[in-house]
C-alpha positions in Angstrom: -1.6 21.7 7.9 -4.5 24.2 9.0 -7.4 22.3 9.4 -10.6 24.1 8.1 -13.1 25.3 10.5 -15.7 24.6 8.0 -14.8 21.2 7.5 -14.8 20.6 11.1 -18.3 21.6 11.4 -19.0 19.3 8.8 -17.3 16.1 9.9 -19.4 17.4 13.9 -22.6 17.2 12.0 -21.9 14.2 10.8 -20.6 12.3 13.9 -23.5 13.9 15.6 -26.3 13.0 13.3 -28.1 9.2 12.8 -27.7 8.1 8.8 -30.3 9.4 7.2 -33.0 6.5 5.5 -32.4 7.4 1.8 -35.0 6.5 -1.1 -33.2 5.2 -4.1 -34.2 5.8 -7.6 -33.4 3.4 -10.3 -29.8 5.1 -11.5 -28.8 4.5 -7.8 -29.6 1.5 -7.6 -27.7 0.9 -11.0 -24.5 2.7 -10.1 -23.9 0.8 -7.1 -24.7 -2.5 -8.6 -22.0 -1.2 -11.1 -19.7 0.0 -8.6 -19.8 -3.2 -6.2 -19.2 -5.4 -9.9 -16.3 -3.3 -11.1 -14.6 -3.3 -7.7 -15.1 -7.2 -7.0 -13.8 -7.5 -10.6 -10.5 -5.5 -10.3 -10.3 -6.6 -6.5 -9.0 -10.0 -8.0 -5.1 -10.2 -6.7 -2.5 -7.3 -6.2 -1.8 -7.0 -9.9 -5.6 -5.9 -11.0 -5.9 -3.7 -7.9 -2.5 -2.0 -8.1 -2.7 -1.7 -12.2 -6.8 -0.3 -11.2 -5.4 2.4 -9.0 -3.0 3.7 -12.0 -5.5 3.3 -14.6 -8.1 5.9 -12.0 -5.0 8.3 -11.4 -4.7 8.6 -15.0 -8.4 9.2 -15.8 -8.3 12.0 -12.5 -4.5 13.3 -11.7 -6.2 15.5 -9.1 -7.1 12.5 -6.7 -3.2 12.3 -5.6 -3.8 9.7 -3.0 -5.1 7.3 -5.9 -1.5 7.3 -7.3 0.3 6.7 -3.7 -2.3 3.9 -3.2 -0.7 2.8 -6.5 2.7 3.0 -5.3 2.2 1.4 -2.0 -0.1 -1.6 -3.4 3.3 -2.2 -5.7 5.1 -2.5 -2.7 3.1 -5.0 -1.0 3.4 -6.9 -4.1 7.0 -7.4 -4.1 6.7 -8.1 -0.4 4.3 -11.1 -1.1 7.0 -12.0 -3.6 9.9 -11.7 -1.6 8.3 -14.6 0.7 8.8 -17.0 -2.5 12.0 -15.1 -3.3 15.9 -16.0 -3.0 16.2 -15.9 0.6 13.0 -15.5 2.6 12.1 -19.6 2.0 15.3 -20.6 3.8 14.3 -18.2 6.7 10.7 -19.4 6.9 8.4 -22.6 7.4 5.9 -23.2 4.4 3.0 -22.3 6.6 4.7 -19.0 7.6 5.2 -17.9 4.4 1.6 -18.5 3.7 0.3 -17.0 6.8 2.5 -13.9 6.0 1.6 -13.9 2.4 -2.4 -14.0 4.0 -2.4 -11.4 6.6 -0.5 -9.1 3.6 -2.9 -9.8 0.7 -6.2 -9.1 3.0 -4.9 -5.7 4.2 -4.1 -5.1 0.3 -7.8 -6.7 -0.3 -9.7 -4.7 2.6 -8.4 -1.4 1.6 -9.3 -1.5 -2.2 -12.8 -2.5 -1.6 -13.4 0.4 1.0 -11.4 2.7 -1.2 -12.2 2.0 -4.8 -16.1 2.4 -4.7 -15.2 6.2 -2.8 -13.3 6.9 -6.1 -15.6 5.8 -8.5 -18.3 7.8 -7.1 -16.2 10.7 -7.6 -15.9 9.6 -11.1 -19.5 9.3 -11.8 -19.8 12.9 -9.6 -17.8 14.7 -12.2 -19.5 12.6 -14.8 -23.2 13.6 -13.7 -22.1 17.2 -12.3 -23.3 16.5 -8.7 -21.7 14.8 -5.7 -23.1 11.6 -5.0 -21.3 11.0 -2.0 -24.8 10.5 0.1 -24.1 6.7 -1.7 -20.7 6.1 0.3 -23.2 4.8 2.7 -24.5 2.0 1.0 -20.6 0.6 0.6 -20.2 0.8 4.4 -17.2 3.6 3.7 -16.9 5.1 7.1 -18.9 8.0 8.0 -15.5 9.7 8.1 -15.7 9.8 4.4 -18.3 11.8 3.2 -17.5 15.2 4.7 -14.3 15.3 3.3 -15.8 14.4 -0.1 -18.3 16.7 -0.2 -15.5 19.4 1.0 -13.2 18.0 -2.2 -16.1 18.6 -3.9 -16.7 22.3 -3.4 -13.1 23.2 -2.3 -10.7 21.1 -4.4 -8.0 20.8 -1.3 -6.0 17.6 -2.5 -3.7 17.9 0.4 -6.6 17.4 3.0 -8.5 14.9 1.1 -5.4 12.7 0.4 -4.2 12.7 4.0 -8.1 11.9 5.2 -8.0 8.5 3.0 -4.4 7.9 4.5 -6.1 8.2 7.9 -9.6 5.9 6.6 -7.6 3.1 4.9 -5.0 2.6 8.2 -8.0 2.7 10.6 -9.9 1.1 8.7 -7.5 -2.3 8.5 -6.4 -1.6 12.6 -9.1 -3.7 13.5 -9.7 -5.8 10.8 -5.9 -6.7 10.0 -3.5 -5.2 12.9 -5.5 -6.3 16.1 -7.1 -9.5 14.5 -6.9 -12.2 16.4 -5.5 -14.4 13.6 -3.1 -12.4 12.6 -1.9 -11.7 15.7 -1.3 -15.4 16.5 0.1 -16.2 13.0 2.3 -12.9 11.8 2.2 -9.8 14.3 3.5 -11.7 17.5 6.0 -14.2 16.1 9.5 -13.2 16.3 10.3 -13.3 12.8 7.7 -10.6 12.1 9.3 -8.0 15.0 12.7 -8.9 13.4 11.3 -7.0 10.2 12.0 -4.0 12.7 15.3 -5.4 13.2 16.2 -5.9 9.1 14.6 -2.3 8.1 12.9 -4.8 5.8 9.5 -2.6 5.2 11.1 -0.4 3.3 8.9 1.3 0.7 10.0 2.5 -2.3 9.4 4.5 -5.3 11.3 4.2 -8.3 12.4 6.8 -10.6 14.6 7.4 -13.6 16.8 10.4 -13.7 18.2 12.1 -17.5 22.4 10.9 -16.6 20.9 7.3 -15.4 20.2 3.7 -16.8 18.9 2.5 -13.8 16.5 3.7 -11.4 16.6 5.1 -8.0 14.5 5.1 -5.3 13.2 6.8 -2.7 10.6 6.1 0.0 10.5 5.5 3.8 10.9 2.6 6.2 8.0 1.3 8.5 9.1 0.5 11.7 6.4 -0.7 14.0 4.1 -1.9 11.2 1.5 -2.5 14.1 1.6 0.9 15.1 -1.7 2.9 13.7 0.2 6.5 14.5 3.4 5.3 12.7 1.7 4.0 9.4 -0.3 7.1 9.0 2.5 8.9 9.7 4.2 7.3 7.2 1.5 7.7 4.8 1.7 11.2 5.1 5.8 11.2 4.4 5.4 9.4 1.8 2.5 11.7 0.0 5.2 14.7 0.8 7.8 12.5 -0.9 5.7 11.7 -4.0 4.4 15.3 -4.5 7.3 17.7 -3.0 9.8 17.6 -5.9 7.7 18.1 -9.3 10.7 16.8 -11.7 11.0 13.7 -9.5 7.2 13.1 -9.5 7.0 13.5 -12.9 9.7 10.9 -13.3 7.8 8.5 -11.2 4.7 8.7 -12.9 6.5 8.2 -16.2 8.2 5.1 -14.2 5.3 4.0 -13.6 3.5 4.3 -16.9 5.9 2.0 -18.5 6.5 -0.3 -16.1 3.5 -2.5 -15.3 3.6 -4.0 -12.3 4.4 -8.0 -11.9 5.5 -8.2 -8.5 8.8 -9.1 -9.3 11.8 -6.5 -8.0 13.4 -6.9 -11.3 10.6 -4.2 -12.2 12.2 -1.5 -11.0 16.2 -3.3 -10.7 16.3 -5.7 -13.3 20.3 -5.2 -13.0 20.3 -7.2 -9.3 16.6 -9.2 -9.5 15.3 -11.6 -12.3 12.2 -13.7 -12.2 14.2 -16.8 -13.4 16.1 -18.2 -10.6 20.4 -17.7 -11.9 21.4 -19.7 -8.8 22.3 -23.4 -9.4 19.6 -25.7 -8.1 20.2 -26.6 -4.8 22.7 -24.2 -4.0 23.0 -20.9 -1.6 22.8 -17.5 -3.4 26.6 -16.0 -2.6 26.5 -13.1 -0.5 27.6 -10.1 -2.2 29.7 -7.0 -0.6 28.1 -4.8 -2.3 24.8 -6.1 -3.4 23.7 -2.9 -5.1 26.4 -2.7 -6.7 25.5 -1.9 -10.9 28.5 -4.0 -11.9 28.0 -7.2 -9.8 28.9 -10.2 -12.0 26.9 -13.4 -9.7 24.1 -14.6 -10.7 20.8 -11.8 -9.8 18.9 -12.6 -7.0 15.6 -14.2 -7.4 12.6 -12.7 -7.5 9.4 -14.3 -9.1 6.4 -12.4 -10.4 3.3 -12.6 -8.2 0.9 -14.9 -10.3 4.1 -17.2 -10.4 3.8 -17.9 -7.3 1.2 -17.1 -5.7 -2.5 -18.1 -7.0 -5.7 -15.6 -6.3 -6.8 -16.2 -2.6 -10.6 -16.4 -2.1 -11.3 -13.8 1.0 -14.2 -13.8 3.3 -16.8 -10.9 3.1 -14.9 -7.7 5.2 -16.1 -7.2 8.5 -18.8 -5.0 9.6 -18.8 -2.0 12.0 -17.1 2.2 11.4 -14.0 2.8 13.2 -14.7 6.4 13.3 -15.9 7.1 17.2 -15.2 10.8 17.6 -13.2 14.1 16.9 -9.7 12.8 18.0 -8.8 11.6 15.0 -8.4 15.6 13.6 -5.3 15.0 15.4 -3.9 13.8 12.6 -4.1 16.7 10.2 -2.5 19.1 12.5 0.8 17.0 13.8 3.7 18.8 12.5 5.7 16.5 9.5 9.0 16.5 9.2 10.7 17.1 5.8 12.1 13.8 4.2 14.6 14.1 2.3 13.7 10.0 1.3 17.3 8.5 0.9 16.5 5.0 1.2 19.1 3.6 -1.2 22.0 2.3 1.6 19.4 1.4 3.9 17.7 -0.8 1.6 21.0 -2.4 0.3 21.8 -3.4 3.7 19.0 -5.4 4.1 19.5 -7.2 1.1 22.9 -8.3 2.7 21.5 -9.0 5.9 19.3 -11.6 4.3 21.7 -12.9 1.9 23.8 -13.5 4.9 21.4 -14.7 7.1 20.0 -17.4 4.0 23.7 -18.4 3.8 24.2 -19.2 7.3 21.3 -20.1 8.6 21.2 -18.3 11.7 18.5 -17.6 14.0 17.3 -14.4 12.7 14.0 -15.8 12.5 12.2 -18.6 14.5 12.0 -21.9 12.7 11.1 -25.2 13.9 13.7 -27.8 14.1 
């Protein structure tokens, strides 16, 4: 991606120059009293957010990272889920499937309050005519932000402004989520988090029907070192290519997504293998199955429980302070050569469902658990 030298002047000028003091007039002062309501209101739990990103994507299709946002936020759903699923509880203390369940939720919380006021200013821009993105200020959005906006504004790149949120939103949890002390202790440094590396389990994928097809498939990409900042954006970046790359397939995902609201549950998107009732007899082990994927598999589905099922709204403490945006290395990211991915995720993914189901069964020590 050539990286414009106009916007580099820009995003200079920016770095260089102190916030300006800015005099609000009353419709200011109005919008972002609006803006702050509507995004502590849809800020609620993973549904509201990940149904709010959709809902935006719809009202402006030319914002594409406001769709990926949409996809990814549905993924962390069904990751919370999974920790109250079929086979995670027999792998995992109580108090590590909240701690997990925490340290996701408040990177999924953090990044829709720093992201959603950015778009509804755009909305109100194209409302009004102008760019207001001299407000992203008074939301504590990274000065990072607002060069790229205003380039949006007057260029309409979507490729550049997409991969510039990818870069805000992963830098923007690094310190807050990735390298926070708590986190660290309670998820990022156990063993049973590095294992993840070891399962493939953070997988993401996007669902999609195709015309000869009942079911969906899926694409995406695998995450694997989670706590690496180069490697999420990275993946970010893969997975834009992947959503935008092949029009028929993204028009099939978006239709996907449309008309399939999202619960949390995997049954979403595979109701053939996941249900949100649990099939198993009570008490006993879900039966590992050769071929778990398989469209014709006769045991009972695996369980997987919609997110307010199990999981109620968590109550989070104001996001911390402070712009992670230092200086011009971060451009670095724009220029770094990406790899075309083809997104064939299918046969990975299905073995990790049998690594779990295996490793629920027997009880081994994929994961550390306390006598």
């Amino acid at each position: 991606m050539k990286f414009p030298s106009t916007l580099k002047k820009m995003i200079k000028k920016k770095l260089r120059d102190s916030v300006p003091s800015l005099t609000l007039d009353s419709s200011d002062k109005e919008l972002i009293s609006t803006i702050r309501e509507r995004t502590i209101a849809l800020n609620k739990n993973n549904v509201t957010r990940t149904q709010a990103y959709l809902d935006f994507y719809t009202r402006h299709p030319e914002v594409h990272w406001a769709f990926l946002a949409h996809l990814v936020s549905r993924n962390a759903g069904w990751n919370m889920t999974d920790l109250k699923g079929e086979f995670i509880p027999r792998l995992l203390t109580g108090k590590e499937q909240v701690d997990f369940f925490v340290f996701l939720e408040r990177g999924n919380w953090l990044i829709f309050q720093d992201a959603y006021p950015q778009l509804l200013l755009f909305e109100e821009s194209k409302k009004r005519g102008i760019p207001l993105f001299h407000l992203l200020s008074f939301f504590n959005v990274s000065l990072f932000m607002e060069p790229f906006w205003q380039y949006y504004w007057a260029y309409k790149d979507k490729s550049i402004m997409t991969v510039a949120l990818i870069i805000n939103e992963q830098n923007y949890i690094e310190e807050r989520v990735i390298h926070n002390h708590q986190y660290k202790n309670t998820v990022l440094d156990t063993i049973s988090f590095k294992l993840q590396d070891l399962f493939d389990m953070n997988q993401i994928l996007f669902p999609y029907y195709t015309p000869i097809q009942n079911q969906p498939k899926v694409v995406g990409d695998t995450v694997h070192h989670f706590s690496s900042l180069n490697d999420r954006i990275m993946t970010g970046k893969i997975l834009y290519q992947l959503l935008y790359s092949v029009e028929s397939r993204y028009h099939s995902i978006l239709d996907w997504a449309k008309t399939h609201p999202h619960t949390g549950s995997r049954g979403d998107y595979w109701p053939h293998i996941f249900h949100d009732v649990k099939e198993t007899i009570p008490g006993a082990a879900h039966q590992p199955q050769a071929r778990p994927c398989d469209p014709e598999r006769k045991s009972p589905r695996i369980y997987s429980p919609k997110l307010m099922q199990v999981w109620e709204d968590w109550i989070h403490s104001k996001a911390e302070t402070g712009d992670w945006f230092k200086d011009m290395k971060v451009i670095r990211h724009f220029k770094n050569p990406l790899k075309h991915h083809k997104g064939d995720i299918v046969d990975n993914y299905c073995e990790t469902i049998e690594k779990l189901e295996l490793a629920a069964l027997t009880k081994k020590m994929f994961f550390k658990r306390p006598e």
